[in-house]
PDB file as gemmi writes it, atoms N, CA and C in Angstrom:
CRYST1    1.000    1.000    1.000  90.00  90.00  90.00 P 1                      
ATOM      1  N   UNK A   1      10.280 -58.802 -22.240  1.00  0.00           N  
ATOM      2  CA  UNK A   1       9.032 -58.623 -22.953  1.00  0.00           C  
ATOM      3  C   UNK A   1       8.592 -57.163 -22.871  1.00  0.00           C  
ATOM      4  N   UNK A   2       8.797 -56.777 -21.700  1.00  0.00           N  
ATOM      5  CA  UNK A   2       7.793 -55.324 -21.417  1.00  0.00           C  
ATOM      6  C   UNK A   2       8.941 -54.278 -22.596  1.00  0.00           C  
ATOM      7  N   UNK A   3      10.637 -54.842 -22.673  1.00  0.00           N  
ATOM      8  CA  UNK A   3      11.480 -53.675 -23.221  1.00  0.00           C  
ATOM      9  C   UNK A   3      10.943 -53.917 -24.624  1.00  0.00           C  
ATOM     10  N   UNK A   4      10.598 -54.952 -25.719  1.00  0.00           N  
ATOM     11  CA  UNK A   4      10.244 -54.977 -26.987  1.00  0.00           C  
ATOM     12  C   UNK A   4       8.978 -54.566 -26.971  1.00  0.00           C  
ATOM     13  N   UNK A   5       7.508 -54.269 -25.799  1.00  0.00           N  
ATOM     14  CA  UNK A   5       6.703 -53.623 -26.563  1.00  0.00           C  
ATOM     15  C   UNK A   5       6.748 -51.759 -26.041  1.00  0.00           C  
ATOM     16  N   UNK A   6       8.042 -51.550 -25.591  1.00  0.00           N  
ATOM     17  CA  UNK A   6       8.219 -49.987 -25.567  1.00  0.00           C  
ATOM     18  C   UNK A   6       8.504 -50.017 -26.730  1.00  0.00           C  
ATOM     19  N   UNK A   7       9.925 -50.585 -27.215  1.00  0.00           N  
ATOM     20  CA  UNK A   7      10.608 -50.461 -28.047  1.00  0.00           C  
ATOM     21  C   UNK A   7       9.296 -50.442 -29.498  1.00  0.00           C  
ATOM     22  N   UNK A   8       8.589 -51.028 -29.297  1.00  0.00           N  
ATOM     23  CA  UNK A   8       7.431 -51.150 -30.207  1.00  0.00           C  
ATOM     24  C   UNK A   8       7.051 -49.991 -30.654  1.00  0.00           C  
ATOM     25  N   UNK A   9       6.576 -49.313 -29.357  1.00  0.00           N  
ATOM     26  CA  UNK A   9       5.526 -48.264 -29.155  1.00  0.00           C  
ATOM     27  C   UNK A   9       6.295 -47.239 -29.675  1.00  0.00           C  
ATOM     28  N   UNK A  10       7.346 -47.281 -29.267  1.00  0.00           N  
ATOM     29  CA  UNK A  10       8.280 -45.749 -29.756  1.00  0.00           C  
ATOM     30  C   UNK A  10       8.721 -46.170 -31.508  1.00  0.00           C  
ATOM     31  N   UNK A  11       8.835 -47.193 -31.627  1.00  0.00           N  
ATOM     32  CA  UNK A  11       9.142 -46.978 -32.864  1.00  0.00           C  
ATOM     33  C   UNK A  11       7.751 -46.533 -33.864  1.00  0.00           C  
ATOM     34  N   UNK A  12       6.720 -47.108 -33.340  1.00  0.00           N  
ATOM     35  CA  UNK A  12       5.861 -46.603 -33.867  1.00  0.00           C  
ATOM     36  C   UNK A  12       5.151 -45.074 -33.781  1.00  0.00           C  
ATOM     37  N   UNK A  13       5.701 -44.693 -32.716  1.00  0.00           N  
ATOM     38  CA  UNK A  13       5.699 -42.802 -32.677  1.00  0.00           C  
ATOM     39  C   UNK A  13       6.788 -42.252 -33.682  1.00  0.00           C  
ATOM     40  N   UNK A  14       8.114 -43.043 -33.762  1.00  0.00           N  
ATOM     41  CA  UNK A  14       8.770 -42.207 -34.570  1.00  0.00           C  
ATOM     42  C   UNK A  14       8.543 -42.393 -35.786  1.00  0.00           C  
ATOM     43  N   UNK A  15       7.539 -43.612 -36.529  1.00  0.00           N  
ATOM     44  CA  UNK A  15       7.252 -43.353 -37.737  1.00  0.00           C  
ATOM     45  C   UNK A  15       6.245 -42.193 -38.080  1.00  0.00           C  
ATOM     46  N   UNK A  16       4.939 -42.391 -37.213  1.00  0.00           N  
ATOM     47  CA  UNK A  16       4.446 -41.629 -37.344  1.00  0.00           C  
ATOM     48  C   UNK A  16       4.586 -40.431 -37.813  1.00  0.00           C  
ATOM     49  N   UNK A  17       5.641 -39.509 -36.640  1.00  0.00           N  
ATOM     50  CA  UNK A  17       6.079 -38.628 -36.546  1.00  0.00           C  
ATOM     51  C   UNK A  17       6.836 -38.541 -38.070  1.00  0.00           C  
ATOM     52  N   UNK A  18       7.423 -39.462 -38.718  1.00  0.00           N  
ATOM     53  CA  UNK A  18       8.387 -38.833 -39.463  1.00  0.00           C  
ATOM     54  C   UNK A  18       7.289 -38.791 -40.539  1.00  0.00           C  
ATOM     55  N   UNK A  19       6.323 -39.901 -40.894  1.00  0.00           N  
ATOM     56  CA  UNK A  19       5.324 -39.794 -41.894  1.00  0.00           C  
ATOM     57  C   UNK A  19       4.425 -38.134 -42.000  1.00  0.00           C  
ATOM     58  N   UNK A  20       4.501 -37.310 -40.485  1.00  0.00           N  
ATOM     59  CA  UNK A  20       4.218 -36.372 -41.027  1.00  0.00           C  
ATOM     60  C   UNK A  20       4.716 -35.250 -41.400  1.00  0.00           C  
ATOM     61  N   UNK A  21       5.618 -35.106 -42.109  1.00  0.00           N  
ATOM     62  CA  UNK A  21       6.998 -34.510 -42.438  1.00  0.00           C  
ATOM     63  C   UNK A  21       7.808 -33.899 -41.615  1.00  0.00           C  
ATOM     64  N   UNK A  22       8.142 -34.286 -40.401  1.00  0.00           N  
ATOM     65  CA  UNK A  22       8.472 -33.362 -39.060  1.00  0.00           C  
ATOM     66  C   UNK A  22       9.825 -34.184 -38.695  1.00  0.00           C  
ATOM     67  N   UNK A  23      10.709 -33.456 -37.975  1.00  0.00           N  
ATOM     68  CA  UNK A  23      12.287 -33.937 -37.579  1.00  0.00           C  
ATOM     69  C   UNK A  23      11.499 -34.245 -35.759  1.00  0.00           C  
ATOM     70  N   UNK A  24      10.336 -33.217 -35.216  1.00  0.00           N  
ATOM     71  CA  UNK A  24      10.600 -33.397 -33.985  1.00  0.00           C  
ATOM     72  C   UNK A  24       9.348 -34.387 -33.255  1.00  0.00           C  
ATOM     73  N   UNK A  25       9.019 -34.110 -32.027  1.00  0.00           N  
ATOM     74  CA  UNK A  25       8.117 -34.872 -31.708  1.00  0.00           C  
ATOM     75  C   UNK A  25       6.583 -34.204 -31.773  1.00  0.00           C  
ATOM     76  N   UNK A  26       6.827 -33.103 -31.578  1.00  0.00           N  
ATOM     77  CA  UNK A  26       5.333 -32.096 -31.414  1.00  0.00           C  
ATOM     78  C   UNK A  26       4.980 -31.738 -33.042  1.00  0.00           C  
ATOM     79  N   UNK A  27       3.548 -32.583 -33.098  1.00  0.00           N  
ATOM     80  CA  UNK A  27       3.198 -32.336 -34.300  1.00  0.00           C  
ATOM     81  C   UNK A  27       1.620 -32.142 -34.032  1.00  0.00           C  
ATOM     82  N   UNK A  28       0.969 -31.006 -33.880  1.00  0.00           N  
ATOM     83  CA  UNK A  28      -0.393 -30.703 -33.283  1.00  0.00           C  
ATOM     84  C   UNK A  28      -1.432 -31.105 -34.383  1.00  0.00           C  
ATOM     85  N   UNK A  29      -1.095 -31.094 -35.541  1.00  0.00           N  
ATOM     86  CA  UNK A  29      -2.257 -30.462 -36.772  1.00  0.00           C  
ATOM     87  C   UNK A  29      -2.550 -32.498 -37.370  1.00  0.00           C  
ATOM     88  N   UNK A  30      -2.122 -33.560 -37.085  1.00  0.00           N  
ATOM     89  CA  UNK A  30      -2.027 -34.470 -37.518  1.00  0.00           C  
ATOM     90  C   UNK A  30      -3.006 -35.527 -36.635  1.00  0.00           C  
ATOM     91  N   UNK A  31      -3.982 -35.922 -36.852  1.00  0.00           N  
ATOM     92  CA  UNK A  31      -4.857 -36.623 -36.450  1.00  0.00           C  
ATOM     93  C   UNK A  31      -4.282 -38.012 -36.136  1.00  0.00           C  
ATOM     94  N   UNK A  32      -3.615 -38.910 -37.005  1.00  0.00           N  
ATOM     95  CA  UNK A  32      -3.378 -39.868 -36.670  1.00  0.00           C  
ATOM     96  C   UNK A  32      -1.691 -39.532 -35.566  1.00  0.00           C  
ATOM     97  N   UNK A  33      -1.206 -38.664 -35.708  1.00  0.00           N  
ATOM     98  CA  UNK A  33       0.359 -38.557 -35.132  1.00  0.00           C  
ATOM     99  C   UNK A  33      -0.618 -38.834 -33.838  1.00  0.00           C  
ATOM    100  N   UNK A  34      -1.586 -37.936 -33.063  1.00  0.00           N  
ATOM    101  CA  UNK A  34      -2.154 -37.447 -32.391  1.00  0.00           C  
ATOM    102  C   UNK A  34      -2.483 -38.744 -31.144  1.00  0.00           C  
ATOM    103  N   UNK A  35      -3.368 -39.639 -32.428  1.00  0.00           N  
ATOM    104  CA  UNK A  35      -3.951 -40.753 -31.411  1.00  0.00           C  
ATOM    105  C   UNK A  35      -2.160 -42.114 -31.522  1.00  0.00           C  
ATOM    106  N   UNK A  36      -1.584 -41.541 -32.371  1.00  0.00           N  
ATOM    107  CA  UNK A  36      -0.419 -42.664 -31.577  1.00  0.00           C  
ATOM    108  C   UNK A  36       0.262 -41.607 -30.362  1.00  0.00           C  
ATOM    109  N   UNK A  37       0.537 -40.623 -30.097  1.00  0.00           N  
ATOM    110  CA  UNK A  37       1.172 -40.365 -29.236  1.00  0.00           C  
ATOM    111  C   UNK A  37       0.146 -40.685 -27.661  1.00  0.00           C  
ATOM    112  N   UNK A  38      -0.687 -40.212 -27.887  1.00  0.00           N  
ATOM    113  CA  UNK A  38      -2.010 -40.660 -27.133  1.00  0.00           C  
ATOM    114  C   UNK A  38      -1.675 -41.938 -26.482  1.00  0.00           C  
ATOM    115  N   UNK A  39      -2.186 -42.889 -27.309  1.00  0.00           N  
ATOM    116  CA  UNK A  39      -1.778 -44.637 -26.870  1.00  0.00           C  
ATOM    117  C   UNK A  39      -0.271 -44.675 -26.496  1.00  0.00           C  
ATOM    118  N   UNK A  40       0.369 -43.997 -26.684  1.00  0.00           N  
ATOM    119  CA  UNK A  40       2.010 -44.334 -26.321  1.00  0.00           C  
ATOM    120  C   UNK A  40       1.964 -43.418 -24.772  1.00  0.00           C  
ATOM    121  N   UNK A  41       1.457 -42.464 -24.274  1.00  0.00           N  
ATOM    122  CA  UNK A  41       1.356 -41.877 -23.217  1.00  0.00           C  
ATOM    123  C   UNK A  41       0.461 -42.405 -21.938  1.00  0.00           C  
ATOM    124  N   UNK A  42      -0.741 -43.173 -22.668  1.00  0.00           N  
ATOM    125  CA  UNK A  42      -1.321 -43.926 -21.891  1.00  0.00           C  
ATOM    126  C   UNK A  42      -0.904 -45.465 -21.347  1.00  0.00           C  
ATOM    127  N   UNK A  43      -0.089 -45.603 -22.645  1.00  0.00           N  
ATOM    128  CA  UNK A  43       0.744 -46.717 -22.013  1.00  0.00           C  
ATOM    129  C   UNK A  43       1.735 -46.921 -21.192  1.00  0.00           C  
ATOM    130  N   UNK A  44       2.667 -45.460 -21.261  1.00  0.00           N  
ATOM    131  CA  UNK A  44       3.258 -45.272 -20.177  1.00  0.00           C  
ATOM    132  C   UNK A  44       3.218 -44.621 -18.916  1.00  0.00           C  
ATOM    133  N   UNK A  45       2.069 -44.108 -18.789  1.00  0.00           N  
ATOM    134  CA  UNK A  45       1.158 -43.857 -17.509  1.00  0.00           C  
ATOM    135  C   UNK A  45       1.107 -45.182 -17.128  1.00  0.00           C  
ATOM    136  N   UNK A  46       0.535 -46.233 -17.562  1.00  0.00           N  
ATOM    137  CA  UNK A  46       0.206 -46.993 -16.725  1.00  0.00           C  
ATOM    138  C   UNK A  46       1.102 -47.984 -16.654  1.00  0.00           C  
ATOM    139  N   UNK A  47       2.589 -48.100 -17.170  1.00  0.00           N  
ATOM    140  CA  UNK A  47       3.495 -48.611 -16.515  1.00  0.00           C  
ATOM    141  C   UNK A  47       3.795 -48.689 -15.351  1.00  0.00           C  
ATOM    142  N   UNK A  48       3.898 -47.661 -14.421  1.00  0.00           N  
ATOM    143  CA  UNK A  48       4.477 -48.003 -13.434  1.00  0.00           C  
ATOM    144  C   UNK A  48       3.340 -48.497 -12.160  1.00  0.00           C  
ATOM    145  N   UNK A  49       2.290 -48.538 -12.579  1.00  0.00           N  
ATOM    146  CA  UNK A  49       1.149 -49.453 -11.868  1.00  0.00           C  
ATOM    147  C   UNK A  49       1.053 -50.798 -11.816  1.00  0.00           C  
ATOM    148  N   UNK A  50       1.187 -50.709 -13.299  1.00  0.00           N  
ATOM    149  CA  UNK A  50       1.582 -52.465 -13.471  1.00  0.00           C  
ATOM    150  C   UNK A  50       2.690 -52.604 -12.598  1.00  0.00           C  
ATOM    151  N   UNK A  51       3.996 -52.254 -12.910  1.00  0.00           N  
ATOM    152  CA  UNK A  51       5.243 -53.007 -12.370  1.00  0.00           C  
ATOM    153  C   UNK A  51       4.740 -53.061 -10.402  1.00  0.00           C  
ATOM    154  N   UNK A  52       4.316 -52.206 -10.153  1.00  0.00           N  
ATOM    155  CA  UNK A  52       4.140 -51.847  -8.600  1.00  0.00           C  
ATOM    156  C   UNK A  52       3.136 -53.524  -8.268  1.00  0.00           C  
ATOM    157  N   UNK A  53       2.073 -53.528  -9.055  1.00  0.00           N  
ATOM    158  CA  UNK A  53       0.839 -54.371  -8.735  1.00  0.00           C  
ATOM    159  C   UNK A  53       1.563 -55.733  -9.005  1.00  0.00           C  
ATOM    160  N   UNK A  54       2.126 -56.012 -10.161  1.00  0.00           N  
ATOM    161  CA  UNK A  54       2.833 -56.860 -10.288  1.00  0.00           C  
ATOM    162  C   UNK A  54       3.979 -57.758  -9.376  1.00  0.00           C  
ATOM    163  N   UNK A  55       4.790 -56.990  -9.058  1.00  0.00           N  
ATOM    164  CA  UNK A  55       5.786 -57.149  -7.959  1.00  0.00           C  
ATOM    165  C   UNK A  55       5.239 -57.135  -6.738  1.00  0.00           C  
ATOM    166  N   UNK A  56       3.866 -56.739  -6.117  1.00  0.00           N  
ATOM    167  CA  UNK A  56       3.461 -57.358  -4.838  1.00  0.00           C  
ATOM    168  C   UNK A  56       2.975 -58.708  -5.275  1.00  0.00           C  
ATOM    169  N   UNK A  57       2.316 -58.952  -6.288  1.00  0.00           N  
ATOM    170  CA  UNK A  57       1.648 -59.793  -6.613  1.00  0.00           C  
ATOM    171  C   UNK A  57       2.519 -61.023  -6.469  1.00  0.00           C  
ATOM    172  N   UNK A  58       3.352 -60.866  -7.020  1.00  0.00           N  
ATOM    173  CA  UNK A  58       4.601 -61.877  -6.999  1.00  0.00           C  
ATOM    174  C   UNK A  58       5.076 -61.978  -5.472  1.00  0.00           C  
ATOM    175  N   UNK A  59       4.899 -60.931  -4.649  1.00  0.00           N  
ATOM    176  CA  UNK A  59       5.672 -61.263  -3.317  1.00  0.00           C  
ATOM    177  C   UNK A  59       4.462 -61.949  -2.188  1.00  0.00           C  
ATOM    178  N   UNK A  60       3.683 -61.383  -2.461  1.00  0.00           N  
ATOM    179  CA  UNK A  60       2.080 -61.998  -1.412  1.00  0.00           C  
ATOM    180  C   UNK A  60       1.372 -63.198  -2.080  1.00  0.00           C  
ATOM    181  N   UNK A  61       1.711 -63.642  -3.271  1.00  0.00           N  
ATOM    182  CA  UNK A  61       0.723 -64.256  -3.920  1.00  0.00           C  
ATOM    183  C   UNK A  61       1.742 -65.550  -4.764  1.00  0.00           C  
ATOM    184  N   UNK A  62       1.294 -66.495  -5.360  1.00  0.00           N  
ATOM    185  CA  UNK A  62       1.671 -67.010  -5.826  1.00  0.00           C  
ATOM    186  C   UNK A  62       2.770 -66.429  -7.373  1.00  0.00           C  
ATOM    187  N   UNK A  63       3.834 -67.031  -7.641  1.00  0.00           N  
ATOM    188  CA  UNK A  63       4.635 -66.092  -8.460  1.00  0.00           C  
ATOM    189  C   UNK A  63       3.938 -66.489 -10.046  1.00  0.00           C  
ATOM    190  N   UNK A  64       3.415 -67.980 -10.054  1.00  0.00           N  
ATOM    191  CA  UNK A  64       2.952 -68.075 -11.721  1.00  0.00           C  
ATOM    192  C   UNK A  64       1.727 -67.694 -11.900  1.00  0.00           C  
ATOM    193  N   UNK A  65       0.381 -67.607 -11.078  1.00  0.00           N  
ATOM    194  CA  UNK A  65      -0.504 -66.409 -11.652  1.00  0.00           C  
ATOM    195  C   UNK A  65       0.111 -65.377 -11.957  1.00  0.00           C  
ATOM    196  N   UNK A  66       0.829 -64.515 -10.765  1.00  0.00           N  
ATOM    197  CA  UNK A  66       1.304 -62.812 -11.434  1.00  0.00           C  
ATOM    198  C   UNK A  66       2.065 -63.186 -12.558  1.00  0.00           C  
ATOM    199  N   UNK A  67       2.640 -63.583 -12.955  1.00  0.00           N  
ATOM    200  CA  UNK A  67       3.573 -63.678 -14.410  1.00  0.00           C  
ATOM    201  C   UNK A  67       2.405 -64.019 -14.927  1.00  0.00           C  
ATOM    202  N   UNK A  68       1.330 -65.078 -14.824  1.00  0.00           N  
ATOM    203  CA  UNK A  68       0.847 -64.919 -16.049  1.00  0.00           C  
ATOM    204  C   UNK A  68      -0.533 -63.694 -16.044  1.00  0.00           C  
ATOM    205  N   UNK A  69      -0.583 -63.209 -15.101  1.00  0.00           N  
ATOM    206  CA  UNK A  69      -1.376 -62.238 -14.962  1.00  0.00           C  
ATOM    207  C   UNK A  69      -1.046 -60.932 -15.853  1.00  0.00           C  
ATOM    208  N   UNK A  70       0.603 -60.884 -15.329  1.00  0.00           N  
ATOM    209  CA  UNK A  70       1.465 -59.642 -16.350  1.00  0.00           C  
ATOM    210  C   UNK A  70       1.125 -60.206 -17.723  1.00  0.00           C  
ATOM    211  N   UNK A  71       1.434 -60.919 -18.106  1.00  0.00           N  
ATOM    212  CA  UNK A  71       1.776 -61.528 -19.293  1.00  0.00           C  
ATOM    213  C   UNK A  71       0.218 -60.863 -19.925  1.00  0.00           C  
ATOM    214  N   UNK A  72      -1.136 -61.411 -19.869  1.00  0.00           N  
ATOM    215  CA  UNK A  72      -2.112 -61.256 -19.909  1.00  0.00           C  
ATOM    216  C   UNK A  72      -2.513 -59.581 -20.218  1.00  0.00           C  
ATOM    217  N   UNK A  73      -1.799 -59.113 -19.260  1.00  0.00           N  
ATOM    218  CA  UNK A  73      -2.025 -57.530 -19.575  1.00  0.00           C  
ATOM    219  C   UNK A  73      -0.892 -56.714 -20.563  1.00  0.00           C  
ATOM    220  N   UNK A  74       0.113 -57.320 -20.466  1.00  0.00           N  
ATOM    221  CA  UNK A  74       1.161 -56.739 -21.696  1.00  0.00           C  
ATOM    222  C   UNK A  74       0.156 -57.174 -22.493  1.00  0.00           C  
ATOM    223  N   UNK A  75      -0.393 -58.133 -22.728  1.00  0.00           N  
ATOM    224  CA  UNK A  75      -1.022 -58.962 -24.470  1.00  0.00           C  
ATOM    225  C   UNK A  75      -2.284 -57.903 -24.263  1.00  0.00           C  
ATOM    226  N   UNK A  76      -3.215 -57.682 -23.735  1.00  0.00           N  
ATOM    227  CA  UNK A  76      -3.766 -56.579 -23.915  1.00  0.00           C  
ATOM    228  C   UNK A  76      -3.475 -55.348 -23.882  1.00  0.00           C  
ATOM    229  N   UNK A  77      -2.483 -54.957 -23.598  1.00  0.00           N  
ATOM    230  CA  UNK A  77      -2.407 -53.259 -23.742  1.00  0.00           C  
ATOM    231  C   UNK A  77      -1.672 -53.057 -24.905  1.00  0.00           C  
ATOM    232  N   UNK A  78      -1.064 -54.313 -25.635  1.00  0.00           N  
ATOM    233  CA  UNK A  78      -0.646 -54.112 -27.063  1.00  0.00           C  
ATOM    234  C   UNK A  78      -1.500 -54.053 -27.886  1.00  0.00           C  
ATOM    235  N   UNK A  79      -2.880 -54.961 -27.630  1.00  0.00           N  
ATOM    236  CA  UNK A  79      -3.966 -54.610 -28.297  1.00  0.00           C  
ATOM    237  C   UNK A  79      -4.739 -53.696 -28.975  1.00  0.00           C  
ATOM    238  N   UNK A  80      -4.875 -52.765 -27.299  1.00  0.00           N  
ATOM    239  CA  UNK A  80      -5.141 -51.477 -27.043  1.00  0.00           C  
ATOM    240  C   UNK A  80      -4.312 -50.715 -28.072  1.00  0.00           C  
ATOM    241  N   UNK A  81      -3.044 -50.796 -28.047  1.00  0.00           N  
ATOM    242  CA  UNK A  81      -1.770 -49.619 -28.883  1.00  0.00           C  
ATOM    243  C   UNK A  81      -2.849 -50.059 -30.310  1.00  0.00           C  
ATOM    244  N   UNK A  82      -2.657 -51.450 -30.710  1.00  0.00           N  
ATOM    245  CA  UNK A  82      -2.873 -51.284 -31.913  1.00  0.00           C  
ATOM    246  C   UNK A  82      -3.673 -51.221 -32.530  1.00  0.00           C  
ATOM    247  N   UNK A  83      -5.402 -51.487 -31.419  1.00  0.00           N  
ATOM    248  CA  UNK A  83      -6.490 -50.833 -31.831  1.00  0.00           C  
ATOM    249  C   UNK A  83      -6.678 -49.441 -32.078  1.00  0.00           C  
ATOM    250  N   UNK A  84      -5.650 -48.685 -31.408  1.00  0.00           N  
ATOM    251  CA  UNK A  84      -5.807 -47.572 -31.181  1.00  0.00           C  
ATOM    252  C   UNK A  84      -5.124 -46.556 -32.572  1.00  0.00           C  
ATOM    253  N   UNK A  85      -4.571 -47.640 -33.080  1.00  0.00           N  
ATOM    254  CA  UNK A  85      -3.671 -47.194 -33.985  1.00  0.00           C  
ATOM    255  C   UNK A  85      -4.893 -46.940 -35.700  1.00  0.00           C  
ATOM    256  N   UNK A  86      -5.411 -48.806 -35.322  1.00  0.00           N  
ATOM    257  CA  UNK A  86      -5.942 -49.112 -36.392  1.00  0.00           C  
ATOM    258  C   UNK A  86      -7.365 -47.972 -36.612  1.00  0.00           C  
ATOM    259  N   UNK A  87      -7.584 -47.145 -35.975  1.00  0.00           N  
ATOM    260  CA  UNK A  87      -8.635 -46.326 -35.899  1.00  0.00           C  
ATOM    261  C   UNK A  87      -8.542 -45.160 -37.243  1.00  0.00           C  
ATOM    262  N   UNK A  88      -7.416 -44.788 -37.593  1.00  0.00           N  
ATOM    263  CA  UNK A  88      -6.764 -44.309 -38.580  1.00  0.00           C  
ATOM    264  C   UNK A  88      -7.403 -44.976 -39.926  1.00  0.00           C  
ATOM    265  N   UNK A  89      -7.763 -45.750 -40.234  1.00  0.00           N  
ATOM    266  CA  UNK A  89      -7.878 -46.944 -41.522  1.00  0.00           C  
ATOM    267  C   UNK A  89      -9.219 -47.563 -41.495  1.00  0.00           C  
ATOM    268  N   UNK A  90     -10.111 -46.872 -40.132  1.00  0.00           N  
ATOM    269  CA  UNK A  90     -11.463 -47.074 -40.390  1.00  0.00           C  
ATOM    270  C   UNK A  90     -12.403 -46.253 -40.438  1.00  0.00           C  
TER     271      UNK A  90                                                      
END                                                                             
C-alpha cells in the first residue's frame, strides 16, 4: 500500500513537472508545480515517522489497531496530497 501511494505521489510530480514545459525537476516560477512538490516533500518527511511509530506500535501494542491505525493515516495523508493538489482549481 505505502509503495502505490509513492508511486502515486511521484507520478503526480512528474506530470506536473512535465505540464510545465520542463525535462527536469526544478521548476521555481510555477505555482501549482510548487504546491505538488511541497505535498510530495511533506509526505516524505513524514515517512519515516510513520514507519518508526508504526513498527513499535506493532511490537508493544496490539498488531490490528497499528495496521489499522497505519492504514487510517496512509488514507489521510492521501487526502492531504490531494487536497493539496486540488487547491490549484479553486
Amino acid at each position: 500500500v505505502c509503495l502505490f501511494l509513492t508511486a502515486f505521489f511521484a507520478s503526480k510530480l512528474e506530470h506536473e513537472s512535465k505540464h510545465c514545459n520542463g525535462k527536469g525537476i526544478q521548476r521555481p516560477g510555477s505555482s501549482a508545480f510548487e504546491r505538488v512538490y511541497t505535498a510530495n516533500q511533506n509526505c516524505g518527511h513524514a515517512y519515516p515517522t510513520f514507519l518508526a511509530v508504526l513498527w513499535c506500535a506493532g511490537l508493544l501494542c496490539s498488531q490490528a489497531p497499528a495496521a489499522f491505525a497505519g492504514l487510517m493515516y496512509l488514507f489521510v495523508r492521501q487526502k492531504y496530497f490531494v487536497g493539496y493538489l486540488g487547491e490549484r482549481t479553486q
